[in-house]
N, C-alpha and C positions, 0 to 999 in steps of 0.2 A: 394683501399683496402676495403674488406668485412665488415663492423660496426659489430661489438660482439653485442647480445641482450641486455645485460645488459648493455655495451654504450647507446643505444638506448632510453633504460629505462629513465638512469641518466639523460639522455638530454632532453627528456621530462617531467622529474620531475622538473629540475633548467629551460626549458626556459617556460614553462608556470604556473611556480611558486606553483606547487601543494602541495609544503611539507616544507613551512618555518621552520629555525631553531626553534625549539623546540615543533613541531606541534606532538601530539601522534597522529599513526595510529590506527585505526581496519580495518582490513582487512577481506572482505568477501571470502570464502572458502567456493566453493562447491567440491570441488577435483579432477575435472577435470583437463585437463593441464593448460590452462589459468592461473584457479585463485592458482595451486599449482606455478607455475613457479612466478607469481606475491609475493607469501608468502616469496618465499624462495630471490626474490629479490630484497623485503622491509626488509628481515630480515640482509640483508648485506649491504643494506644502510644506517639504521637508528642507532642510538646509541642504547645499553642498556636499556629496560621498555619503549621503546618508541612505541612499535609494539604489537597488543593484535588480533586474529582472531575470528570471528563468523562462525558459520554456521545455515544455517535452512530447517529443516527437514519439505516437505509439505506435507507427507505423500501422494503424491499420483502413487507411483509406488510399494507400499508396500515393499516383503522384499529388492531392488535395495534401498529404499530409506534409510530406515535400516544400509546398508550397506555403503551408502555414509558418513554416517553421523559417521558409528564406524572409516571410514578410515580418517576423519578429524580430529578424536579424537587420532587417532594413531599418525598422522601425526603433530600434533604439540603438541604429550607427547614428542616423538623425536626429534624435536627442539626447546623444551623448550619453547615454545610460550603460551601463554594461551589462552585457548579458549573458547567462548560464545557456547549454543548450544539454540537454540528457534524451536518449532515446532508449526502448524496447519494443521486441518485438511481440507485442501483446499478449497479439492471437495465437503465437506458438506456446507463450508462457502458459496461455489461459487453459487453454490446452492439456498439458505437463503438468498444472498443479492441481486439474478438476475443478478451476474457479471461473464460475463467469466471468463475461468478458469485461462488462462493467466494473466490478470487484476489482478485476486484477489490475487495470489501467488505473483504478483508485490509488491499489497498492504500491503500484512502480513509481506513480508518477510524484504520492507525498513521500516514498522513501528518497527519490531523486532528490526534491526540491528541502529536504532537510540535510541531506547531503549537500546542496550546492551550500544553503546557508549555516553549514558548522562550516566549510572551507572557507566563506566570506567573511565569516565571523557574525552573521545578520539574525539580530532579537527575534525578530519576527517575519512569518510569511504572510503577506495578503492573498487574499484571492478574493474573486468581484464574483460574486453573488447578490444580485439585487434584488429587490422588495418582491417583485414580480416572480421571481424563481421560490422564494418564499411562503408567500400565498401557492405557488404549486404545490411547493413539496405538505404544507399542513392538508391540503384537501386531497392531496395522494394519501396522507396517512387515513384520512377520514375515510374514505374512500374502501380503504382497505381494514377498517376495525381499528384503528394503531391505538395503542395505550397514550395515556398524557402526555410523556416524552415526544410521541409524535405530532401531539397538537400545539408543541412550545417552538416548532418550527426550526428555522436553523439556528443557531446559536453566533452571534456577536463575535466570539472567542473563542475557543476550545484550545487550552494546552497554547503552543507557539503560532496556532491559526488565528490569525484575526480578518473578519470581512466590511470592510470599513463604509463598501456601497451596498450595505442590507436595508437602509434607509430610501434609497435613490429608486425610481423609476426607470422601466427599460424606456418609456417615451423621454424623459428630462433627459436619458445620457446620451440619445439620439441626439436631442437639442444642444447639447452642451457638445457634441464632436462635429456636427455643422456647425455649430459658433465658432468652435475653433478651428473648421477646417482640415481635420485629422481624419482620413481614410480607415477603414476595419476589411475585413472579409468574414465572410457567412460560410458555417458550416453545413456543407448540403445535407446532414442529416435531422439541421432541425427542424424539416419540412416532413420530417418520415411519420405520418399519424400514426404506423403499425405499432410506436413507442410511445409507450403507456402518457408520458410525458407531456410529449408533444401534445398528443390528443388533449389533457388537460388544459395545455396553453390554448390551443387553436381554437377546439371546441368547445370543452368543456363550461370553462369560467368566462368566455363571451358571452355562452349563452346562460349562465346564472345571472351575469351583469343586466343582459335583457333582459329578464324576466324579472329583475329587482326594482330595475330601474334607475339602479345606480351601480359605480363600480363595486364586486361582491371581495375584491382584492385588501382594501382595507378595513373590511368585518372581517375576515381571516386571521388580518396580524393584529389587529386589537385583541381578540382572542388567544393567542400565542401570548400575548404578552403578560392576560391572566395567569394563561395557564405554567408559564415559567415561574411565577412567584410559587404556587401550590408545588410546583416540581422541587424547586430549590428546598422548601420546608422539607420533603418529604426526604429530599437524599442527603439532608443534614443529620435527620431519622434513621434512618438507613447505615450511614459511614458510623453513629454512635455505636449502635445495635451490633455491626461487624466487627467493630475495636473490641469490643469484649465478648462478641461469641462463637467467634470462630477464630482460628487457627492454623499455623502450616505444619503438617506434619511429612516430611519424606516426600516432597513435591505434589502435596495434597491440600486441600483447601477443606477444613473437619466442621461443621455448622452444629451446633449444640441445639438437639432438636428440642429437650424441653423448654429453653428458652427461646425457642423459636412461635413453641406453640401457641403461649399469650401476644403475640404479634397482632397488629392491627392488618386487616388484607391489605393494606394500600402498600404499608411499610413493607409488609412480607413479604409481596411480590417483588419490590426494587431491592431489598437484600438477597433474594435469587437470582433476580437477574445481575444484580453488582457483582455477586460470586461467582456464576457461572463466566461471565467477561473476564475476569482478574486469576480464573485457573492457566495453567503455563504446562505444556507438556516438557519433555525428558531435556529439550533443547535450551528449555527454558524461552521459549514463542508461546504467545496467551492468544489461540486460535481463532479469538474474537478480538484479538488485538487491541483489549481495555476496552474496547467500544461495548456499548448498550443496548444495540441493534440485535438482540434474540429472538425469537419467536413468542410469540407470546403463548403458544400453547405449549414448547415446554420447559416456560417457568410455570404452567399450572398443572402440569407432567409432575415437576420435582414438590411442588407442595400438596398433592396430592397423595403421593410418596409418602413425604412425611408423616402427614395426615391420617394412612392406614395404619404406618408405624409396623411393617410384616419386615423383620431383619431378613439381609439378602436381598431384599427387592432391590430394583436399579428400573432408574430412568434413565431414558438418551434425550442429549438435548440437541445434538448438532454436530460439525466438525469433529467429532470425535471426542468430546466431552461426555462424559457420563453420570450418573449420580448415582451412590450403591448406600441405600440403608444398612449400619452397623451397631453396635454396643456401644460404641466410642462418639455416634453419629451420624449425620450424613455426609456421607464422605464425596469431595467432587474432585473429577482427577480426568486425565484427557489418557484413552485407550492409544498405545501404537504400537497393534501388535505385528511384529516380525518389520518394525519400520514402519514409517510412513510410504504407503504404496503407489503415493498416487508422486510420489517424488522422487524414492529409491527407484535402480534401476540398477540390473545385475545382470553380468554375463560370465563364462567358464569358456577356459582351454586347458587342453590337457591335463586339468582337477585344478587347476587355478583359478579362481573368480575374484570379482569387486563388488562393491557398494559404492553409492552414492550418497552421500548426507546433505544436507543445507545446515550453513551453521546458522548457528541462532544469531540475532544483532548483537547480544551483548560478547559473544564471542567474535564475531566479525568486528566489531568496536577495538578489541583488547589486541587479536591479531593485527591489527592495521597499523601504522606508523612504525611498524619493529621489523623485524625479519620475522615476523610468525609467520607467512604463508611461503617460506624458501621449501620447495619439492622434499619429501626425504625416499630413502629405499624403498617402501613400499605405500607413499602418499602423495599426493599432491591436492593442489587449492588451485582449483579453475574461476573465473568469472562465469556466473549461472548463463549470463545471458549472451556471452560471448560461446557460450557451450550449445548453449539448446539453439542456435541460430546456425550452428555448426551440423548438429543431425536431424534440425529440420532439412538441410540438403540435400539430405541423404534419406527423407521418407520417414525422419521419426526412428529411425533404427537404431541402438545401443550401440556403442564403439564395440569391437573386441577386443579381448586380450590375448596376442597371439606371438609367434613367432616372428624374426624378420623373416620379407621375401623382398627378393628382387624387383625391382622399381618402387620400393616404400619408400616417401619422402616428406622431409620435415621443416616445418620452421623454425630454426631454434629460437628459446626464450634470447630475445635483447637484439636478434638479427632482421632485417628485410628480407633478404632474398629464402630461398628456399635450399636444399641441399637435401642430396641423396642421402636415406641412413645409413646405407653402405661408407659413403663419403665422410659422415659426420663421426661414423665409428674410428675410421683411421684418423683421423685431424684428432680425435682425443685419445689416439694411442692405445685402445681398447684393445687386449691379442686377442689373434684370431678365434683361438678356442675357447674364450669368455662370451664371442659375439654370438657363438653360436646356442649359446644357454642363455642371454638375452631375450625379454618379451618387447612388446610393442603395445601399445593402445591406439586401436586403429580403426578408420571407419574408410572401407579401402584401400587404395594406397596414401591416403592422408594420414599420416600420424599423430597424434595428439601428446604423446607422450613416450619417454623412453625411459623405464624404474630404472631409478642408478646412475643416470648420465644425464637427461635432460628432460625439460616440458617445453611444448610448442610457445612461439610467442601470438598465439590468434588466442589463444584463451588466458592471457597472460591477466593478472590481477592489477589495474590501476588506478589512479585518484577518481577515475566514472567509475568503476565499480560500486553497481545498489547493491547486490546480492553474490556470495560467494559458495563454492558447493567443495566438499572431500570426495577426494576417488581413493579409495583407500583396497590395496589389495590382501585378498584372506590367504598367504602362504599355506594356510593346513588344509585348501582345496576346501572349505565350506566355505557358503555365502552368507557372513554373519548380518 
């Protein structure tokens, strides 16, 4: 007898325990069928207030993205669901920090959707990844060399993620949103074969099918599902090994190489890669973001390293992670020299300059709910994304730090309207011969900022703030 989808669901939901009694969901909703088919059957599982949706606008398909986002809005006015809505503007971000475009919508879109769900109070996030996206991603990894990690396919769970349609079929959840009735819209990019992806869906695994004879989609996840058990053994191995052989020393990560040496190659490799993930630069950010996704050639970089055992040598592994053989070890530690370049950004007036920092989450965390981001005399706390949307206007170009001039005009923090800084200067009593020793942060006549008196409300920090940045100015005329 055919299993119904929603059978399918329930049964992946109770056997690998994604949604204990009393856990509130938010559910991500892009509107496509997946994650509509996923909404509508979490909305029939779970009790009353227990189910809350997001979505996130990355703006980079313009009016399609527009449009995604009004039919989400539609879609759960009509079944009473509430919903988060969070946007960025990607492609400027992706831009600014040197990350693919991919990567960074990755990055914006789960810092949002963890964010909607600490304001909601919600256990866990869904997101509709089906069986069929699954068998993609393991023959992507095949495809491409990937180690065992990537033949265990996606994961059930990770951390507050849970994907509760990894069982279901893109055909069943077709059948199950005709049964019910419930409209979706299609992302015209999932027609583009020039992505790697795609190609996989379209052509690739049709024509394995053909040529099998049968669908090749369920020898894929039968195989994922070997190979997580062998995964699971190995990183139990693995977290043993790192509990007693390494250590943090002065925001370093120290691997005790002779205990490294009698390692088994399977182990050894996933204790470089778990290290190299779990290193954190000066901000205290782990450039790989805990994730396991390294290269695999250099975790065979940094054991090779070891292996010669020439003190001084250093491996690079990526993002700015490095590994340097010493007497102590092998030391793993993330380079940023003179800042991080690809995010700082500096300019000078008359021997004055700034910096630009990104805080770290857990400083963004700490700052938040207090007055920690209130402007001081030579600092302020912008929203990243209300900033960089601000000089992409302007061509990508650096505010300055200047003098006033005539017709510079500002938003004050907390106001609507706009107001001249000549104007705002008198309304706060400022004398005249204070104004005139006054700087500006300006891109234009737009101001962003005025040390000592006020910050604009366009870059103002709010409850949507993902990400926050410091402008901080160097008084001794260096740019530290």
């Amino acid at each position: 007898m055919k299993q119904d989808a929603f059978d399918i669901f329930k049964q992946t939901v109770e056997k690998r325990g994604l949604i204990p009694a009393g856990t509130k969901v938010l559910a991500a909703v892009s509107g496509g069928a997946d994650s509509v088919c996923m909404l509508l059957m979490l909305k029939r599982l779970l009790p009353e207030g227990a189910l809350a949706a997001a979505h996130f606008n990355h703006r980079l398909r313009g009016a399609e993205s527009d449009r995604d986002e009004a039919f989400a809005r539609e879609l759960c006015a009509r079944e009473g669901i509430r919903l988060y809505c969070g946007t960025a503007p990607v492609g400027v971000l992706a831009a600014f920090e040197n990350l693919g475009v991919e990567e960074c919508a990755r990055k914006y879109r789960y810092r949002f959707l963890n964010a909607a769900a600490a304001q909601g109070g919600y256990d866990v996030i869904a997101v509709a990844h089906n069986s069929g996206d699954n068998a993609e991603t393991i023959l992507m990894h095949i495809l491409r060399g990937g180690a065992l990690d990537g033949l265990c396919g996606i994961s059930y769970r990770r951390d507050n993620i849970i994907r509760p349609l990894l069982d279901v079929s893109r055909p069943q959840i077709e059948s199950y949103l005709k049964a019910a009735g419930a409209s979706y819209i299609e992302d015209s990019t999932n027609t583009d074969e020039t992505l790697l992806r795609n190609r996989v869906r379209r052509v690739i695994l049709p024509f394995l099918s053909e040529q099998l004879g049968h669908d090749a989609a369920p020898v894929l996840l039968r195989q994922a599902e070997l190979a997580r058990a062998e995964r699971d053994y190995l990183e139990a191995e693995a977290a043993a090994f790192i509990e007693k052989a390494v250590r943090t020393e002065e925001g370093r990560l120290i691997l005790d190489t002779e205990k490294f040496a009698g390692l088994p190659a399977a182990v050894a490799r996933r204790v470089v890669r778990n290290v190299i993930a779990g290193v954190k630069d000066i901000d205290g950010n782990m450039p790989y973001g805990g994730r396991k996704d390294i290269e695999q050639a250099a975790v065979e970089r940094v054991i090779d390293l070891i292996a010669k055992g020439r003190k001084g040598s250093r491996a690079v592994c990526g993002r700015g992670v490095t590994v340097r053989l010493s007497h102590s070890g092998a030391v793993f530690r993330v380079e940023t020299p003179g800042r991080d370049q690809a995010t700082d950004r500096t300019a000078a007036h008359h021997g004055k300059g700034y910096t630009v920092r990104t805080l770290s989450d857990t400083e963004f965390r700490e700052r938040s709910g207090s007055n920690g981001f209130k402007a001081e005399k030579a600092a302020v706390f912008f929203d990243k994304t209300k900033y960089l949307s601000i000089i992409n206007r302007y061509g990508n170009v650096a505010p300055v730090l200047r003098q006033v001039r005539p017709g510079d005009r500002i938003r004050p923090f907390g106001m609507r309207g706009e107001k001249t800084v000549q104007k705002l200067l008198i309304d706060r009593k400022i004398p005249q011969e204070q104004r005139a020793e006054l700087d500006v942060l300006a891109l234009g006549s737009e101001v962003l900022w005025i040390p000592g008196v006020c910050s604009g409300e366009l870059t103002r920090i709010d409850d949507g703030t993902l990400e926050a940045i410091e402008l901080r100015i160097d008084t001794d005329g260096r740019l530290s």
